[in-house]
C-alpha positions in Angstrom: -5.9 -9.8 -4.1 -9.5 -9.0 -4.8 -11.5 -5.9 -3.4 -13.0 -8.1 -0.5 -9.7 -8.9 0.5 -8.2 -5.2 0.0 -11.4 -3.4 2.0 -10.8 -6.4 5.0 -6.7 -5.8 4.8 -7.5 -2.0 5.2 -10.9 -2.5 8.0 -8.6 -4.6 10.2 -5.2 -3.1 9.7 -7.3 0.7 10.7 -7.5 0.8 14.2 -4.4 -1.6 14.9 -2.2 1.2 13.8 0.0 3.4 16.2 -1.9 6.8 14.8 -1.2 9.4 16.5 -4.0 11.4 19.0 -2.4 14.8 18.4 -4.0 15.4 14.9 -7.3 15.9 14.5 -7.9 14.6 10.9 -6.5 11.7 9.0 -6.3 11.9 5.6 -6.2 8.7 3.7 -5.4 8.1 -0.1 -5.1 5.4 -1.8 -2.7 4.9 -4.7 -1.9 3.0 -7.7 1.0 0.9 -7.7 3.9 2.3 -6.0 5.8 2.5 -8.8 4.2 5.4 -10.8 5.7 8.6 -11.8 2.3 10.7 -10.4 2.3 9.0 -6.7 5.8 10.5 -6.4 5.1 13.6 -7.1 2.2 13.6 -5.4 3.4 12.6 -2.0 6.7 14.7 -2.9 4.2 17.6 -3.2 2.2 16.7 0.4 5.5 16.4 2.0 6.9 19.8 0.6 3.9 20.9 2.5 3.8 18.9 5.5 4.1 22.2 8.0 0.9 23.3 6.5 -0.8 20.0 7.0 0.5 19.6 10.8 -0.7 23.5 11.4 -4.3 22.4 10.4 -3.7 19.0 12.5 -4.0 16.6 9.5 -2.4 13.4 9.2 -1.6 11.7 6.4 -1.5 7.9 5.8 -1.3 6.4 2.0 -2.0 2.7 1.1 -0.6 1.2 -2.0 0.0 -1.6 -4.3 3.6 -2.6 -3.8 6.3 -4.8 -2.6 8.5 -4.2 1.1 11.4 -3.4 -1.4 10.0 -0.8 -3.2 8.2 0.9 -0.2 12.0 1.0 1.3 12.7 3.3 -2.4 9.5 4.7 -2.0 10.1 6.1 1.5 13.9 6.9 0.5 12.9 8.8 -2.3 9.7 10.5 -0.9 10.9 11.3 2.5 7.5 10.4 4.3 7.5 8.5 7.6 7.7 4.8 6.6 4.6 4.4 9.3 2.3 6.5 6.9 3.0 4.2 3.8 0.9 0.9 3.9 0.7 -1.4 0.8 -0.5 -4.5 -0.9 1.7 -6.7 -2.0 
C-alpha cells in the first residue's frame, strides 16, 4: 500500500466511523506495525491511564500496519476497545 492509498484509506474511513460525541478531542496515532515491542507498551501505558484521558474528554483511536489476526492479539493483550484499533493490512 503506498501513502496515497494509506492517507485515502484513513480520509474516507474518518467520518464513517461510530466516534463517539461525548468527548471532545480525538487523539489519533499512528503506529508501526502491530507487532512491535514499543506499540504495546505504548498503548498498555495510554490504557493504564485511560480514566485520566476520559476526565479531560479525549478519545483515542490508533491506526496500524497489521493483519485481523494480530489486531485480535493486539486488542487481547492491550485491552483497548477493538473499535479504537484500525490497521493496514
Amino acid at each position: 500500500m503506498n501513502e496515497e492509498a494509506i492517507l485515502k484509506k484513513i480520509i474516507d474511513e474518518f467520518p464513517n466511523r461510530n466516534y463517539s460525541r461525548i468527548h471532545n478531542f480525538k487523539l489519533i496515532i499512528f503506529l508501526g506495525s502491530i507487532g512491535d515491542l514499543e506499540n504495546f507498551e505504548y498503548v498498555q501505558y495510554l490504557n493504564r491511564n485511560s480514566k485520566k484521558l476520559e476526565e479531560l474528554s479525549i478519545e483515542l483511536y490508533f491506526y496500524t500496519i497489521g493483519s485481523p489476526i494480530s489486531k485480535e492479539y493486539f486488542i487481547r493483550y492491550t485491552g483497548i476497545d477493538p473499535n479504537s484499533l484500525i490497521i493496514f493490512e
